[in-house]
C-alpha positions as CSV (number, residue, x, y, z in Angstrom):
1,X,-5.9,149.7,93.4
2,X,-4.4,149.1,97.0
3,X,-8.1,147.0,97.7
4,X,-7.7,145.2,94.2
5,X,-4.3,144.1,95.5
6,X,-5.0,142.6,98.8
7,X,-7.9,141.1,97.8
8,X,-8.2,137.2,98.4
9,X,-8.5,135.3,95.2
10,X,-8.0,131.7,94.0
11,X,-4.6,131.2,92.7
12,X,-4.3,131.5,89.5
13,X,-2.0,128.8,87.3
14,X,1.8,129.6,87.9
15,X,2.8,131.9,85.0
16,X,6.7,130.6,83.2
17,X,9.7,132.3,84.2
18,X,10.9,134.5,81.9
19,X,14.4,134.0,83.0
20,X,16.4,131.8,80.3
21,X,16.4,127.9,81.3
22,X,20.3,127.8,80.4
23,X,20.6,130.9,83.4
24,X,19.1,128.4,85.6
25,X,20.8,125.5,84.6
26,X,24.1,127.6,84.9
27,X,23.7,129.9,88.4
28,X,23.8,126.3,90.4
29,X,26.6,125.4,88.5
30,X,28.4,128.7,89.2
31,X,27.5,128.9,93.2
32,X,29.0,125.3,93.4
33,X,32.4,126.1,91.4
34,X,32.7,129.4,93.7
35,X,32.1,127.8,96.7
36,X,34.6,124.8,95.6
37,X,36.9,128.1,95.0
38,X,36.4,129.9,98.1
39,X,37.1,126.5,100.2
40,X,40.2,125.5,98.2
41,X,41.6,129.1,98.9
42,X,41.0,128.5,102.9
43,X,42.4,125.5,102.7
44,X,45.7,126.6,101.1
45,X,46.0,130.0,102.3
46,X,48.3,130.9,105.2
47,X,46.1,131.9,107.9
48,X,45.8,135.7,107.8
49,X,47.1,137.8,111.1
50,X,43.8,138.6,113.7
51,X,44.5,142.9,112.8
52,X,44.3,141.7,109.4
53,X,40.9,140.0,109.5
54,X,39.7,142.4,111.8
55,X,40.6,145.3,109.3
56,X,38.7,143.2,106.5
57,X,35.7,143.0,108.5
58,X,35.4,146.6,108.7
59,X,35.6,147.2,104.8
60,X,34.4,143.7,103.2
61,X,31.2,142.9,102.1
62,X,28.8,140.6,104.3
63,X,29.9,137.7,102.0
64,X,33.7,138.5,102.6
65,X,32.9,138.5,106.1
66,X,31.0,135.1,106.1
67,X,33.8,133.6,104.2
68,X,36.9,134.6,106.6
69,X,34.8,133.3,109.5
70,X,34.4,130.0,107.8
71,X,38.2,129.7,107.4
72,X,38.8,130.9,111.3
73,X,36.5,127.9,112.0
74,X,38.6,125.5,109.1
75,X,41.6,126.7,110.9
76,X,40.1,125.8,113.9
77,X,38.8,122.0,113.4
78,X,42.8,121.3,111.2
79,X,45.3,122.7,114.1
80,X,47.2,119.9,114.8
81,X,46.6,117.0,112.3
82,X,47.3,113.3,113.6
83,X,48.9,110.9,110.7
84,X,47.6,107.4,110.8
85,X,51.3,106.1,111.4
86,X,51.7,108.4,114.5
87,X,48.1,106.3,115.7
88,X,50.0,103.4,115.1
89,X,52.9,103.6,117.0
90,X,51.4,104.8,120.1
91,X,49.0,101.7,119.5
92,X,51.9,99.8,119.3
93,X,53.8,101.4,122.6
94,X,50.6,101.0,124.5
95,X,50.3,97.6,123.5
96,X,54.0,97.1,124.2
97,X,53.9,98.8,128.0
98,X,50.6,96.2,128.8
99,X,52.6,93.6,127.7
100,X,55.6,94.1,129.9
101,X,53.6,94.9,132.8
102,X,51.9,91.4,132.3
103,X,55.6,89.4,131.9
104,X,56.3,91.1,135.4
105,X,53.6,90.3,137.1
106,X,53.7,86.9,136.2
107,X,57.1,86.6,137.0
108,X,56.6,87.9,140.5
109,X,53.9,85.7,141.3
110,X,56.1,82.3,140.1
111,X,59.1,84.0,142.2
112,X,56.4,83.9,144.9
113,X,55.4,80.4,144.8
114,X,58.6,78.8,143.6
115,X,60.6,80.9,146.6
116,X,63.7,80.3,145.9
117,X,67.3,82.5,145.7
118,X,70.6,81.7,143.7
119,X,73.8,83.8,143.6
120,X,75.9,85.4,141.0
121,X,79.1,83.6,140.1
122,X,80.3,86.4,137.9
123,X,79.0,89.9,136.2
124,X,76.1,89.0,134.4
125,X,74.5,90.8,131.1
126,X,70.7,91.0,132.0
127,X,68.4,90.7,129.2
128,X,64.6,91.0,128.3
129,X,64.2,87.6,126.9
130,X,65.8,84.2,126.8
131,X,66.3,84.6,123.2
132,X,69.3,85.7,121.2
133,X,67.5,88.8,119.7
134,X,67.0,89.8,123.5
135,X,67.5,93.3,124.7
136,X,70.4,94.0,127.3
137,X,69.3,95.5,130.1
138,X,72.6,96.5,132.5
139,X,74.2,94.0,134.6
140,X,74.4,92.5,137.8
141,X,77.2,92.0,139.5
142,X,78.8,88.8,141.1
143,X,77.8,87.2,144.5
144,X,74.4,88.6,144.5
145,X,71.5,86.9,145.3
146,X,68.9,86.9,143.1
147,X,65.0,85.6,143.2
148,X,64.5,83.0,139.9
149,X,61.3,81.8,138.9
150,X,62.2,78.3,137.6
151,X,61.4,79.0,134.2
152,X,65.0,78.2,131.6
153,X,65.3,78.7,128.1
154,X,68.2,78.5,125.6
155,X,71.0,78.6,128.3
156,X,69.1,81.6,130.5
157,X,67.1,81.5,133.5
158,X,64.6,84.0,134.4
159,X,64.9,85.9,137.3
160,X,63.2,89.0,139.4
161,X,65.0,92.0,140.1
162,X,62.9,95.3,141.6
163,X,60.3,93.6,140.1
164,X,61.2,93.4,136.7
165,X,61.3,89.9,134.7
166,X,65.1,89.6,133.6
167,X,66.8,86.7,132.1
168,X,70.8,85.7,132.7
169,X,72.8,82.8,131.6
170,X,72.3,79.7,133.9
171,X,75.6,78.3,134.0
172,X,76.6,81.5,136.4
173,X,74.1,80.8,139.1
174,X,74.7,79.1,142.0
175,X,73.0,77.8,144.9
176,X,75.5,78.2,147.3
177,X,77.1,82.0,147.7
178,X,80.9,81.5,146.3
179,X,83.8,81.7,148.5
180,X,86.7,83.7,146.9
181,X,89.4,81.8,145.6
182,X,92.6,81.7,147.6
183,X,95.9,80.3,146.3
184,X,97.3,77.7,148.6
185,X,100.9,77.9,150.0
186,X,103.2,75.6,147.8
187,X,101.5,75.6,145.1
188,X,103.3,77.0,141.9
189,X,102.4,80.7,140.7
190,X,100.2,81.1,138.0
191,X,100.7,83.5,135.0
192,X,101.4,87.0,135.8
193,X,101.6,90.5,134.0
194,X,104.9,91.7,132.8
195,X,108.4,89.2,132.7
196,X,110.5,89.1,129.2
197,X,110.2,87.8,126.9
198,X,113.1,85.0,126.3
199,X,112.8,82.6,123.5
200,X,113.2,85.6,120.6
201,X,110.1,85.4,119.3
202,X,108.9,88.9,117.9
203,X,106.1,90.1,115.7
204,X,105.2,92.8,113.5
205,X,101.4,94.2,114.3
206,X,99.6,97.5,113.9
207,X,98.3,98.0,117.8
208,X,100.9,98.8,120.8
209,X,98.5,96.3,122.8
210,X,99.2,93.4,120.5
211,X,102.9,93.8,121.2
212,X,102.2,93.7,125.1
213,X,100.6,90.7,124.3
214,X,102.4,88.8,122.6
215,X,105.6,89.6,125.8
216,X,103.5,88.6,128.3
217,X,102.1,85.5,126.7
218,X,105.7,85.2,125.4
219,X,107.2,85.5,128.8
220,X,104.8,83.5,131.1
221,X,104.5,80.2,128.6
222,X,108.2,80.6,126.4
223,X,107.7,77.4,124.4
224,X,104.7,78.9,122.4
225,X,107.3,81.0,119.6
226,X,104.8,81.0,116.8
227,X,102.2,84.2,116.2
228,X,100.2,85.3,113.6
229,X,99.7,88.9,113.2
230,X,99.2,90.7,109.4
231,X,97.0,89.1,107.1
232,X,94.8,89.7,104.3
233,X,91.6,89.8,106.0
234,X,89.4,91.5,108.4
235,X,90.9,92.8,112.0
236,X,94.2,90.6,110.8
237,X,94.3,93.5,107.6
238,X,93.7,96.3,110.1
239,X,96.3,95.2,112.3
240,X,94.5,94.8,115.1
241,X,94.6,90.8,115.2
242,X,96.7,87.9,116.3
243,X,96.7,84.5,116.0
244,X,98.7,82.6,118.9
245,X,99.4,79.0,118.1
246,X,99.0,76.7,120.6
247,X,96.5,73.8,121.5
248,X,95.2,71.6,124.5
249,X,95.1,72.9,127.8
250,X,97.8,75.5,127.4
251,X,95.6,77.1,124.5
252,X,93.1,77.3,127.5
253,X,95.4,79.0,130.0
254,X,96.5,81.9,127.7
255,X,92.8,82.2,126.8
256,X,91.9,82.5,130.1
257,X,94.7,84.6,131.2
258,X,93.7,87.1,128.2
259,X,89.8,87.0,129.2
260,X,91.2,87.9,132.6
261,X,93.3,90.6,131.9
262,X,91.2,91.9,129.3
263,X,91.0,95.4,130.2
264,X,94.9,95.7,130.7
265,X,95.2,94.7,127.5
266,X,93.2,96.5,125.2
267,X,91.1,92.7,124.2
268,X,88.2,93.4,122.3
269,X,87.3,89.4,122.0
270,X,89.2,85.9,122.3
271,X,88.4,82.9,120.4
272,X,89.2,79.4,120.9
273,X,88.3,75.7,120.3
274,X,85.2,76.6,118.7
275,X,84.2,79.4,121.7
276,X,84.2,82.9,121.6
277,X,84.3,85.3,125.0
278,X,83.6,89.3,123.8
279,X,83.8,92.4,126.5
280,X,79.8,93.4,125.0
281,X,78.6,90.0,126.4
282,X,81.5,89.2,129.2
283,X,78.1,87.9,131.6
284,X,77.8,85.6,129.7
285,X,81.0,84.0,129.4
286,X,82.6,81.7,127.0
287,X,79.8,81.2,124.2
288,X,79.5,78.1,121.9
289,X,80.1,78.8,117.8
290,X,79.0,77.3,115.0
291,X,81.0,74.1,112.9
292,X,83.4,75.9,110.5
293,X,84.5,72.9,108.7
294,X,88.4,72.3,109.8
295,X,90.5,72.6,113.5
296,X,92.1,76.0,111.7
297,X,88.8,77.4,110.9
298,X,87.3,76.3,114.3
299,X,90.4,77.8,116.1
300,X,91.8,74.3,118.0
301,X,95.2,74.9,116.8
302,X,95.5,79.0,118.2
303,X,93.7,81.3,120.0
304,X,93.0,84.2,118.0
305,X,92.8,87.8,119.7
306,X,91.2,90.9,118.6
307,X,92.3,94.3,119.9
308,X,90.6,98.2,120.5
């Protein structure tokens, strides 16, 4: 029998299986829906404690074994997923960083060739851009010389500082350093803090700093008797507001004496004849506003005042 069996013959025809076709149909079926089983449970399952796999090694079946290695390796290759958005935004920073190195490089080299230096009249806002959506970057402070670049935008003029692009409002540079102003003898005394108040004006306002106000204006220029404090509206409804009418050039000295005394008085912003001077943008002085439609509305007739 052992000779019959080993004997080399031709190969006969291939005989049918006598396993059911619907078993083999099925047994694919059923490998694919376990393995889809095995994979989803790895994927959601909290990844097991190393004592714990180790101890299932010891007592599983080879298949159990196979299957906790292929979630270790899962595990492995899904540590620390990246999200498309967090792609993006370092895409975007990167992009952003190559860009500013480019602004300041070019703005060094036309500093270079253009060679020239003006000084700082006042405190100046510095900002990224000439634009009005511009980002403030610190100040610089008055009579300081600064390398431009000739380029002006918009009211600003771009100048270097530590090598940095920064733009500031032209109007405050000048080419000659300023001398401090000096009062010469004779000539009468401008306004000054404190005095009284003596034409018996008085108001009614919600800030202690509006009533200091309104006595020193009162006392330093006693033919303005008329102030506006409680109103209906905005900073006038929270008390915080005042309306001081006067016009011309005297509307000009009180709004000048506030803007200069600004911090002694608790002044958030002036406005007046159409301009507008605020503490977050002092560098850049008296700004420009838009046409409101009537001398009221545009502020001719008073200088309004806005308090902390």
């Amino acid at each position: 029998m052992a000779q019959h069996r080993h004997k080399r013959e031709t190969p006969a025809k291939p005989r049918s299986s006598s396993i059911p076709r619907s078993v083999l149909v099925s047994a694919p079926i059923a490998v694919v829906a376990t393995l889809s089983a095995v994979t989803m449970g790895v994927l959601t399952a909290e990844p097991a404690p190393a004592d714990n796999l180790l101890a299932s090694s010891s007592t599983s079946s080879s298949s159990t074994s196979q299957s906790i290695s292929g979630a270790t390796a899962l595990e492995r290759r899904t540590d620390t997923p990246v999200s498309r958005s967090r792609i993006r935004t370092a895409a975007r920073a990167e992009a952003a960083a190559r860009e500013a190195i480019s602004v300041n490089r070019q703005a060094r080299r036309l500093a270079q060739k253009v060679d020239d230096r003006l000084w700082t009249t006042e405190v100046l806002n510095l900002w990224d851009g000439p634009s009005e959506k511009s980002e403030k970057h610190g100040v610089i402070q008055a009579l300081e010389q600064v390398r431009v670049t000739g380029r002006r935008q918009a009211g600003r003029t771009q100048i270097v500082i530590d090598g940095q692009s920064r733009w500031v409002t032209s109007q405050y540079l000048a080419q000659n350093k300023p001398k401090p102003e000096k009062a010469d003898k004779g000539e009468p005394a401008g306004p000054s803090m404190g005095g009284t108040c003596t034409n018996g004006s008085v108001i009614d306002a919600g800030r202690a700093t509006l009533y200091e106000i309104h006595d020193v204006v009162c006392a330093n220029w006693p033919e303005i008797t008329s102030y506006g404090t409680w109103r209906g509206d905005g900073e006038h409804g929270q008390g915080r507001a005042m309306d001081i009418m006067v016009s011309g050039e005297t509307g000009w000295a009180v709004a000048n004496f506030l803007q200069a005394n600004y911090a002694s008085l608790g002044v958030e912003y002036i406005i007046y004849a159409q301009h507008i001077w605020s503490v977050e943008r002092a560098g850049e002085g008296w700004r420009g506003m838009s046409n409101r439609g009537s001398v009221t509305a545009n502020h001719y007739d008073h200088v309004h005042v806005t308090v902390y």
